[in-house]
C-alpha positions as CSV (number, residue, x, y, z in Angstrom):
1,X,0.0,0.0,0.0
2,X,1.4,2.9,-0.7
3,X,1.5,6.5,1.7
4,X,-1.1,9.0,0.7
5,X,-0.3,12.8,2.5
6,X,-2.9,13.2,5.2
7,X,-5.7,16.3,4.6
8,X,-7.1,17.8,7.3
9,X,-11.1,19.2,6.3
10,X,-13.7,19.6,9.1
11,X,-17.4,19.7,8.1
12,X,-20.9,21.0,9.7
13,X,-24.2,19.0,9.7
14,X,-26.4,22.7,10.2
15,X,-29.6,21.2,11.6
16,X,-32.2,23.8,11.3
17,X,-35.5,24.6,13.6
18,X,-37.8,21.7,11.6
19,X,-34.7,19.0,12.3
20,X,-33.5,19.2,8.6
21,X,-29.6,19.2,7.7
22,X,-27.8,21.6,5.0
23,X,-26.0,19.7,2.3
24,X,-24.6,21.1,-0.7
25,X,-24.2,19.8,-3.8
26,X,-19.9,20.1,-5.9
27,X,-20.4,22.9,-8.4
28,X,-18.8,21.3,-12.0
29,X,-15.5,23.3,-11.7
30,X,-14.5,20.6,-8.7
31,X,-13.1,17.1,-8.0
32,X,-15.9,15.1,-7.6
33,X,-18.5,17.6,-9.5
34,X,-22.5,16.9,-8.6
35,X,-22.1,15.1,-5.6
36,X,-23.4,16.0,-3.0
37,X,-21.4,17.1,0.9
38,X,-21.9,18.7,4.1
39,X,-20.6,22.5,3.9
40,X,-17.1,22.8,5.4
41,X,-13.3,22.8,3.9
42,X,-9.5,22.8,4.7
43,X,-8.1,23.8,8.0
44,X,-5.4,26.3,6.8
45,X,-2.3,26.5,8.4
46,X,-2.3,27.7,12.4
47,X,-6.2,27.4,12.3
48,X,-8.1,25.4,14.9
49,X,-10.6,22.9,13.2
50,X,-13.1,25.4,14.9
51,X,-11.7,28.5,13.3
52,X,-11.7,26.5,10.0
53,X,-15.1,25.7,10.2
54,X,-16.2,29.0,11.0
55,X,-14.3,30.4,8.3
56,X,-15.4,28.1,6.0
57,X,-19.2,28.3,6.8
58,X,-18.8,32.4,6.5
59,X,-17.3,31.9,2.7
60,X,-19.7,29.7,1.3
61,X,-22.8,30.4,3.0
62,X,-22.5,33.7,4.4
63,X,-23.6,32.6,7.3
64,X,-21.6,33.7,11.5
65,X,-21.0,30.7,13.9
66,X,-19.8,31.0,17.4
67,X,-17.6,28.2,18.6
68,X,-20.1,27.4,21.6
69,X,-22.1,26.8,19.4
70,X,-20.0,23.6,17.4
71,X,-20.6,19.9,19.2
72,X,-18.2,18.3,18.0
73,X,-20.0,14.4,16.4
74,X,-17.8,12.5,14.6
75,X,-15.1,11.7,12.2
76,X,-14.8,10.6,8.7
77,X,-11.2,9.0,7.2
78,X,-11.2,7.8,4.1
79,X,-8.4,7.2,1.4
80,X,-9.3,8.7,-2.2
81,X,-6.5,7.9,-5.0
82,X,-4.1,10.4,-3.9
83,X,-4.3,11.3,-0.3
84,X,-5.9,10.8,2.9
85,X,-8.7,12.2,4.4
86,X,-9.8,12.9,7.5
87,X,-12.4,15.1,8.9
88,X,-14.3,16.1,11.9
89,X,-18.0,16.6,11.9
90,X,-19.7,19.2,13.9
91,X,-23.1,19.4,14.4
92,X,-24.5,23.2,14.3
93,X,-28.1,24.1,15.7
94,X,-27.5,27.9,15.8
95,X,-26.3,30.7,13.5
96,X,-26.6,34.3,12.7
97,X,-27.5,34.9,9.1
98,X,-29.2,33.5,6.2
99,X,-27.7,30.4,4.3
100,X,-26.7,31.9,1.0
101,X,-24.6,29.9,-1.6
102,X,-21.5,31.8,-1.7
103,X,-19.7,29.6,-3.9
104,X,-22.0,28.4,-7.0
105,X,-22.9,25.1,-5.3
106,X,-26.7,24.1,-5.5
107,X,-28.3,23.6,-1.2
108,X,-30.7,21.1,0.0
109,X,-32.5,20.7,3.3
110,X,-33.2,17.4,3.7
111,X,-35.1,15.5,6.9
112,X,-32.2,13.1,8.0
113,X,-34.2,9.9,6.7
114,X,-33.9,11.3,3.1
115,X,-30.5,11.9,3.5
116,X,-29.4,8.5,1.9
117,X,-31.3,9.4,-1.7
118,X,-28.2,12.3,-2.2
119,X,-24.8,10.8,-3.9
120,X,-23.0,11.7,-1.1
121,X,-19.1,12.5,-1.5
122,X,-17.5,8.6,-0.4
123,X,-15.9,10.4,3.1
124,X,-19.2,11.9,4.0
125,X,-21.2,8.8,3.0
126,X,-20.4,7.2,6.4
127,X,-21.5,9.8,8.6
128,X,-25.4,9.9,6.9
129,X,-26.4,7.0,9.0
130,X,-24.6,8.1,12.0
131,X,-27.0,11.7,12.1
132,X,-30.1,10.0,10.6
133,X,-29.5,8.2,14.4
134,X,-28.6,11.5,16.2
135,X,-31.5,13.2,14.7
């Protein structure tokens, strides 16, 4: 087997008031165009997965999250063809802000029983059975 480089992402499942989770779908100009992913990104150098996160969530969804108001859930790793991924999953109940694609990618709320008819991302494929549990 050969050694993939580790990359570090952290992800939100945003669960809003009715109990349904934000996913977003890969705009066509990315790796793994039309599936479909929980919003979140690369921690960047001398960030916290926290500060990553609420970077991330401000970029592409406009959207301002407190660190209190993170839970940290669970963990995806999975190996693509050329690296390594692992990343946290926070789940995230409160916001300031309205959810606004930022970024070209197409939203869904979905109740966490539908979650399984998306073509999830393989990493966050996992972790849909895991909140349809939670939630």
């Amino acid at each position: 087997m050969s050694k993939r480089p580790l990359t570090l992402v952290v992800s939100a499942a945003l669960v809003d008031a009715d109990g349904r989770v934000l996913i977003s779908r890969r705009p066509s100009w990315l790796p793994m165009p039309g599936l479909w992913e929980f919003p979140g990104g690369k921690i960047e150098s001398g960030e916290t997965p926290e500060q990553a996160l609420i970077r991330e969530l401000k970029e592409e969804l406009s959207i301002d999250v407190s660190t209190a108001c993170l839970a940290p859930f669970t963990f995806a790793s999975h190996s693509y063809d050329h690296f390594h991924l692992l990343m946290p999953l926070y789940v995230c109940r409160v916001w300031a802000g309205t959810v606004v694609p930022k970024e070209g990618q197409e939203l869904s709320w979905s109740v966490s029983k539908d979650l399984g008819n998306y073509r999830m991302l393989p990493a966050d494929e996992p972790l849909v059975a895991m909140l349809r549990d939670l939630l």
